[in-house]
One Martini backbone bead per residue (centre of mass of N, CA, C, O) as a GRO file, in nm:
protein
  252
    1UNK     BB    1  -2.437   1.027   3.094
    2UNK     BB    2  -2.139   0.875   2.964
    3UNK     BB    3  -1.993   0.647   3.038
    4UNK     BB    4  -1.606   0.716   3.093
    5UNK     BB    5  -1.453   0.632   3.346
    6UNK     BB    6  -1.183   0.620   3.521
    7UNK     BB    7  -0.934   0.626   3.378
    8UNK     BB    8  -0.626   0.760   3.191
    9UNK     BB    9  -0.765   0.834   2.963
   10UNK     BB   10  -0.892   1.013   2.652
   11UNK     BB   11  -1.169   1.103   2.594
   12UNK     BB   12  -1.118   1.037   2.286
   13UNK     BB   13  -1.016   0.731   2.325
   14UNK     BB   14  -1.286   0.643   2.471
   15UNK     BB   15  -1.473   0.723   2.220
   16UNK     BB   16  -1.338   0.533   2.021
   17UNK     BB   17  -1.316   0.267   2.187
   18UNK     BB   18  -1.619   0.249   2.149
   19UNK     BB   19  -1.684   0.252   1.875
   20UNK     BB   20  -1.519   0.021   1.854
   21UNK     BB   21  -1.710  -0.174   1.976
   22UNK     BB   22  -1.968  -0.130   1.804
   23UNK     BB   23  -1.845  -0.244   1.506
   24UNK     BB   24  -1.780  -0.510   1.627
   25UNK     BB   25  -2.086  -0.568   1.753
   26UNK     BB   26  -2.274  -0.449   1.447
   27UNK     BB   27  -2.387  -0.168   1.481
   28UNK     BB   28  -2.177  -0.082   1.255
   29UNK     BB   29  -2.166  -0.090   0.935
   30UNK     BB   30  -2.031  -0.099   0.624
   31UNK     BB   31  -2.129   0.226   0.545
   32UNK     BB   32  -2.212   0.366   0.770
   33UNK     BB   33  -2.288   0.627   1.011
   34UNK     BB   34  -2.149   0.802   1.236
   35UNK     BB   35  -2.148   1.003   1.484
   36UNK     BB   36  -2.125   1.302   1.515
   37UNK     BB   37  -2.023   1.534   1.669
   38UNK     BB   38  -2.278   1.637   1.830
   39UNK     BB   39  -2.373   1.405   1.936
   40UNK     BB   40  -2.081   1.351   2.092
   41UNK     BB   41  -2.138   1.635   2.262
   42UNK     BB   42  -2.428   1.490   2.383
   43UNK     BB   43  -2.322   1.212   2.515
   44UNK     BB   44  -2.051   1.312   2.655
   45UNK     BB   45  -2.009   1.595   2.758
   46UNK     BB   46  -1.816   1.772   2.503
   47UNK     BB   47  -1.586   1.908   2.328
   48UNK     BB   48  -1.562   1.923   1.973
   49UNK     BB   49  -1.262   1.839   1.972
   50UNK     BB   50  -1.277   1.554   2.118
   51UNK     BB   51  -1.496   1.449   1.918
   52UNK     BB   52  -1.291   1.509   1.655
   53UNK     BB   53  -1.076   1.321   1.754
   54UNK     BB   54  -1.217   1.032   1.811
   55UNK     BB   55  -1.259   1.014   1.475
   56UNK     BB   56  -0.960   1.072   1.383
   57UNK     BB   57  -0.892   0.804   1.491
   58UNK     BB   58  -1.061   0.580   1.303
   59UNK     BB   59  -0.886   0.740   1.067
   60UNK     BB   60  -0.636   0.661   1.087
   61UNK     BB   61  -0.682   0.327   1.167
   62UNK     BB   62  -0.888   0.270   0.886
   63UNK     BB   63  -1.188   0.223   1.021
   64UNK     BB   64  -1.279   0.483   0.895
   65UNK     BB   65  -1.414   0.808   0.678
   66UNK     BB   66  -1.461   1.074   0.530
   67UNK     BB   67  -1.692   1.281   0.394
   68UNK     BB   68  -1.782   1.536   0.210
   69UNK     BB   69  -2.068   1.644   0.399
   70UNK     BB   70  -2.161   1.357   0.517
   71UNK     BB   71  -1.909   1.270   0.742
   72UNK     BB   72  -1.848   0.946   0.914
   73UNK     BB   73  -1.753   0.615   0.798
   74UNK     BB   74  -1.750   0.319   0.774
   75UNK     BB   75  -1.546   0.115   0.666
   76UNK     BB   76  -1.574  -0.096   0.330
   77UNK     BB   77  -1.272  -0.172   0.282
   78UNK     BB   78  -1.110  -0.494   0.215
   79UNK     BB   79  -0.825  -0.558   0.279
   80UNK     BB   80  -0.482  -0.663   0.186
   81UNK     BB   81  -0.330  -0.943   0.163
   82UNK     BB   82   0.000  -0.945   0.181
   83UNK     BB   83   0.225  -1.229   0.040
   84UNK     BB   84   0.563  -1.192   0.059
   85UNK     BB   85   0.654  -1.480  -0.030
   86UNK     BB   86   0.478  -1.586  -0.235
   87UNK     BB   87   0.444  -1.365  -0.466
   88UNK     BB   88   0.755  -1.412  -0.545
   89UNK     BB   89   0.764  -1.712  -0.628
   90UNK     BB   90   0.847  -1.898  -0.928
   91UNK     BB   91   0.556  -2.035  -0.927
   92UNK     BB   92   0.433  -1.779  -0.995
   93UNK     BB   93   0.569  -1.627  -1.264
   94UNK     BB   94   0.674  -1.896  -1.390
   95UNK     BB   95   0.396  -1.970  -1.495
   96UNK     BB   96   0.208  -1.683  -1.560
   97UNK     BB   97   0.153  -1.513  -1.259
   98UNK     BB   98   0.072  -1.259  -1.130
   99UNK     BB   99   0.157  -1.178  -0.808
  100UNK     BB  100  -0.115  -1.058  -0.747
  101UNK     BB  101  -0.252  -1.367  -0.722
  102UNK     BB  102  -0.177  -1.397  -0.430
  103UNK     BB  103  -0.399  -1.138  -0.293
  104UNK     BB  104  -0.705  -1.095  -0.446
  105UNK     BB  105  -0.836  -1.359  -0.562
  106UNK     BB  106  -1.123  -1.212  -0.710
  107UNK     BB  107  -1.070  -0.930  -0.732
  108UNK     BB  108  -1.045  -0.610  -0.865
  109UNK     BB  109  -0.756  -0.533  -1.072
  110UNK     BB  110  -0.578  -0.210  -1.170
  111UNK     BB  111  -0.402  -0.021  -1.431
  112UNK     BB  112  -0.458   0.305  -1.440
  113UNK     BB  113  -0.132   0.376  -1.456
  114UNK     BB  114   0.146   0.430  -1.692
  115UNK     BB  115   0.517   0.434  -1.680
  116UNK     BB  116   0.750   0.455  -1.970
  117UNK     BB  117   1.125   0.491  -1.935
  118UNK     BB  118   1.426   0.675  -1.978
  119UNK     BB  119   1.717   0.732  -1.758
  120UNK     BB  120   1.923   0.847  -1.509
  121UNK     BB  121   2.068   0.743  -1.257
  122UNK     BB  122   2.092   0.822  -0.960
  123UNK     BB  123   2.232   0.729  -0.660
  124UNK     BB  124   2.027   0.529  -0.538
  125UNK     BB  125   1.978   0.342  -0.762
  126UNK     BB  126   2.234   0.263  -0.815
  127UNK     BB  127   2.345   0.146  -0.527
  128UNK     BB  128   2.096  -0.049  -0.589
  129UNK     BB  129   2.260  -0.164  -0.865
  130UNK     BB  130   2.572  -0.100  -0.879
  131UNK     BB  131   2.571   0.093  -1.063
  132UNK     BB  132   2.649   0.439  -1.222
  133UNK     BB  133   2.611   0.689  -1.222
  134UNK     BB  134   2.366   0.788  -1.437
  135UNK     BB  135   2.272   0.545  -1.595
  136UNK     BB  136   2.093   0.367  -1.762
  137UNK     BB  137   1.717   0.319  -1.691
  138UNK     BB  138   1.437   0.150  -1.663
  139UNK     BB  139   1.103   0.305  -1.585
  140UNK     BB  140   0.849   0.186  -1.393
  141UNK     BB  141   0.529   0.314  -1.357
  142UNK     BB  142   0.249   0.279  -1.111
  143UNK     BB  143  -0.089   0.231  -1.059
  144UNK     BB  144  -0.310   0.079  -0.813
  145UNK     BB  145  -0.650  -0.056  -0.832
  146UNK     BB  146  -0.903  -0.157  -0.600
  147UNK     BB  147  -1.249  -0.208  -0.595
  148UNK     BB  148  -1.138   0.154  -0.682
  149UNK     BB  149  -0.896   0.169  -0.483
  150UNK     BB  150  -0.611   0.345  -0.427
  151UNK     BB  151  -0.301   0.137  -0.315
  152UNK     BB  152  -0.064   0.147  -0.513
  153UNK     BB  153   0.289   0.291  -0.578
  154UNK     BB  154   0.536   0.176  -0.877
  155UNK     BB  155   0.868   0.188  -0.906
  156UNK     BB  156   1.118   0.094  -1.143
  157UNK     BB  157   1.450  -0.024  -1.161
  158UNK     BB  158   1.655  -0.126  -1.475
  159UNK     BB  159   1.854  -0.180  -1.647
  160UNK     BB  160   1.936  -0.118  -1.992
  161UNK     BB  161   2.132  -0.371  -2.077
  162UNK     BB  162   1.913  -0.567  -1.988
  163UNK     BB  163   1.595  -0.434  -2.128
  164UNK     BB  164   1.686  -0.395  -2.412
  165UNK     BB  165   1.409  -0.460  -2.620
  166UNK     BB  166   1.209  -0.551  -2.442
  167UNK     BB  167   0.880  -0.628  -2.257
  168UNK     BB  168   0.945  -0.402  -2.071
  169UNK     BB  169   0.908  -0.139  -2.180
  170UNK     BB  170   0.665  -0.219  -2.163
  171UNK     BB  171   0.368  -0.159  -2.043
  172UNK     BB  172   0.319  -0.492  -2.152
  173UNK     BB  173   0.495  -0.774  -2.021
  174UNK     BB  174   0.354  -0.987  -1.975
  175UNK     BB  175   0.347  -1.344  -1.852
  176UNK     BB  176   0.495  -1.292  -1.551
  177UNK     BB  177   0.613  -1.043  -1.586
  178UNK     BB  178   0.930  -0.941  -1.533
  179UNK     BB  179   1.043  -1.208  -1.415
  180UNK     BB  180   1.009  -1.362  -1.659
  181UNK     BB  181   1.172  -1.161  -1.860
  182UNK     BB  182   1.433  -1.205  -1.723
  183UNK     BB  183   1.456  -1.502  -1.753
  184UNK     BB  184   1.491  -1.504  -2.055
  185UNK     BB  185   1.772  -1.307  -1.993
  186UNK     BB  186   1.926  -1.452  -1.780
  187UNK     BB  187   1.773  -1.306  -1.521
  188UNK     BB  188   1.690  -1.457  -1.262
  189UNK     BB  189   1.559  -1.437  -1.015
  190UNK     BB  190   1.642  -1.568  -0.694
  191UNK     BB  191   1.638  -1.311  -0.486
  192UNK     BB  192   1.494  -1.135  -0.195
  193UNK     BB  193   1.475  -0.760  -0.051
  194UNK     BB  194   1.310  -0.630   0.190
  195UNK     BB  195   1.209  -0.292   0.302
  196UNK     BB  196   1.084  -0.144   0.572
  197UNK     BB  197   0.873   0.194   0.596
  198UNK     BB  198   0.691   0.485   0.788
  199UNK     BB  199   0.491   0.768   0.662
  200UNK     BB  200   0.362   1.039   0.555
  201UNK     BB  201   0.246   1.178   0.320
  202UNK     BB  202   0.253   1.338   0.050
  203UNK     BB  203   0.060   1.561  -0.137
  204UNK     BB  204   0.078   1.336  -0.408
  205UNK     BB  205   0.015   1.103  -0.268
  206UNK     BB  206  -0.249   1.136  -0.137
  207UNK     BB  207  -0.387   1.165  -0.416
  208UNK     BB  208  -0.320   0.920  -0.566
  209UNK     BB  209  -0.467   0.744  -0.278
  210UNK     BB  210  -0.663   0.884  -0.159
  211UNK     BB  211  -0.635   1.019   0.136
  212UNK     BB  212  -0.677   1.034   0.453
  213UNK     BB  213  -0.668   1.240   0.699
  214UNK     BB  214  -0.371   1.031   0.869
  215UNK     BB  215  -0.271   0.887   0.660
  216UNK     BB  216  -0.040   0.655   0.608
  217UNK     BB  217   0.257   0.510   0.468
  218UNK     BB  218   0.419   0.217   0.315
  219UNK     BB  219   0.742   0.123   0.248
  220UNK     BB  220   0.852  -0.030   0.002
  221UNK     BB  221   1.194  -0.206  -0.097
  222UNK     BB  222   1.233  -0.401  -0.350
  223UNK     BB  223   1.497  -0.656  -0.447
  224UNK     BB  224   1.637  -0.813  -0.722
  225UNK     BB  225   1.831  -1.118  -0.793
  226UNK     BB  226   2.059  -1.268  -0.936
  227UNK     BB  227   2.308  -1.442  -1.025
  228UNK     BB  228   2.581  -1.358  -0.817
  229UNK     BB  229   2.424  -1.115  -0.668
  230UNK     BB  230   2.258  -0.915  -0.868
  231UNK     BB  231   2.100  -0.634  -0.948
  232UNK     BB  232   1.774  -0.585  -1.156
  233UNK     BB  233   1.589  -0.457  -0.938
  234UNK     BB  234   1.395  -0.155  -0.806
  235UNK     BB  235   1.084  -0.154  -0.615
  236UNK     BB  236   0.912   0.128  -0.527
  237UNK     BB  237   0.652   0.152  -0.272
  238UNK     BB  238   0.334   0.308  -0.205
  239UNK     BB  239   0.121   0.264   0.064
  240UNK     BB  240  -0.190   0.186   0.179
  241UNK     BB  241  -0.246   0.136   0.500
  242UNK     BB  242  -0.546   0.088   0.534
  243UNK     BB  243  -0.518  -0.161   0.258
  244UNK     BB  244  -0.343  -0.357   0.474
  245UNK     BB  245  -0.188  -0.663   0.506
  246UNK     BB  246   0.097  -0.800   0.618
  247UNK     BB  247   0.270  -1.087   0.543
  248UNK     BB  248   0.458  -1.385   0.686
  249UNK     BB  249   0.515  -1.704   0.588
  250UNK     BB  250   0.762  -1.916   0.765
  251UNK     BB  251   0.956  -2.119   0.885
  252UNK     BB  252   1.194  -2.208   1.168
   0.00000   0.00000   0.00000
C-alpha cells in the first residue's frame, strides 16, 4: 500500500498532490496518459469514486484533461500570458499592431467565429456606455483559437453613432483594430477599466471554449474611455481558465 501520510487531507487530495509531484518531477510529460481509476485503486487501497475525485481534481486545476475513451491526460497546452496593461497601451494598436501580439508570442493566433451585427443596447450595455436604453449599438462577436484549442469569446459594444460606416462595422478592422480605427473617427482611447471575476461556464459557453468538465471561465470586462471620459467601447470576454495566466504588471 502507497504512503498515504498521517495529515488530515481527503484521501483524493493526497493522491493528487502525488500524482502533481509526479508531472512536476517528469514522470508525466505532456500528453502522456496519468493512471486510471482501476490503477490508482490498486495502489492506494481506495474506492473508484476517491480515485475519479483525485483525477478530477487535476483536471479542474487544468493540470490534466480526459478525453473519451481513452483516459485522463496530462495537459499539453501551455496556457497563454495574458499582459493586461501592455496589450492595450497605444504604442500597440496605434503602430498597427494587433493587441493579441503582446500575448502570443510566436503562437499560431486565429479568429474561427466572427459576427457583426447592429442591435439595440440592453440596460446593461447602456449604462456602460452612458447612452439611452434601446440605443443602436455595432455589436463585433469573436472566438479566439489559440493552437487550435478555442481559448476565449469576446463581444464588443460600440455606439453605433460613434462607428457607422467605418472599417469597425466590418468583420475585419483592419491593422491596429478597433482602436486604431476609433482614433482615426476622433475618439482615441486615453484610459481603460477592466473588472474581473470567475464563475462556472454556461452549457453553450463550455461548448463553444471545448471546456473540460469543473472547469471555471474567468469573466474581463474591459471598458475603453476617449477624451472627458466617454466610454466608447465595453468589451465582455469570456476564458478559458485553465489556458490563461493574466499578468499585470505596473510601477509602484
Amino acid at each position: 500500500m502507497a504512503n498515504q501520510g498521517s495529515g488530515r487531507q481527503p484521501k483524493y487530495q493526497r493522491i493528487a498532490d502525488a500524482l502533481k509531484a509526479a508531472i512536476q518531477a517528469g514522470e508525466y510529460a505532456p500528453g502522456d496518459r496519468l493512471p486510471g481509476e482501476n490503477d490508482l485503486m490498486v495502489e492506494y487501497e481506495v474506492a473508484r469514486m476517491t480515485a475519479r475525485q483525485a483525477l478530477s481534481v487535476l483536471q479542474n486545476e487544468g493540470i490534466a484533461e480526459a478525453r473519451k475513451g481513452a483516459g485522463v491526460f496530462v495537459r499539453a497546452f501551455k496556457p497563454l500570458r495574458r499582459r493586461g496593461i501592455q496589450r492595450v497601451a497605444q504604442e500597440q494598436w496605434g503602430s498597427g499592431r494587433s493587441i493579441w501580439s503582446a500575448d502570443i508570442e510566436d503562437r499560431s493566433l486565429t479568429v474561427d467565429q466572427i459576427d457583426v451585427r447592429e442591435e439595440a443596447a440592453t440596460e446593461r450595455v447602456a449604462g456602460a456606455l452612458d447612452v439611452p436604453s434601446g440605443s443602436p449599438v455595432c455589436v463585433r462577436s469573436r472566438r479566439f483559437v489559440l493552437d487550435g484549442k478555442p481559448v476565449l469569446i469576446a463581444t464588443s459594444y460600440l455606439p453605433s453613432e460613434v462607428v457607422e460606416g467605418s472599417a469597425i462595422t466590418q468583420e475585419d478592422t483592419g491593422p491596429g483594430g478597433t482602436y486604431a480605427r476609433l482614433a482615426e473617427l476622433g475618439y482615441k482611447p486615453v484610459h481603460f477599466r477592466e473588472e474581473i471575476r470567475c464563475r462556472m461556464p454556461s452549457a453553450g459557453e463550455a461548448e463553444r471554449l471545448s471546456l473540460s468538465m469543473g472547469t471555471p471561465v474567468i469573466l474581463i470586462v474591459r471598458t475603453a474611455f476617449a477624451e472627458e471620459g466617454r466610454a466608447v467601447e465595453v468589451n465582455e470576454m469570456t476564458l478559458d481558465s485553465a489556458s490563461y495566466v493574466l499578468e499585470y504588471d505596473f510601477d509602484a
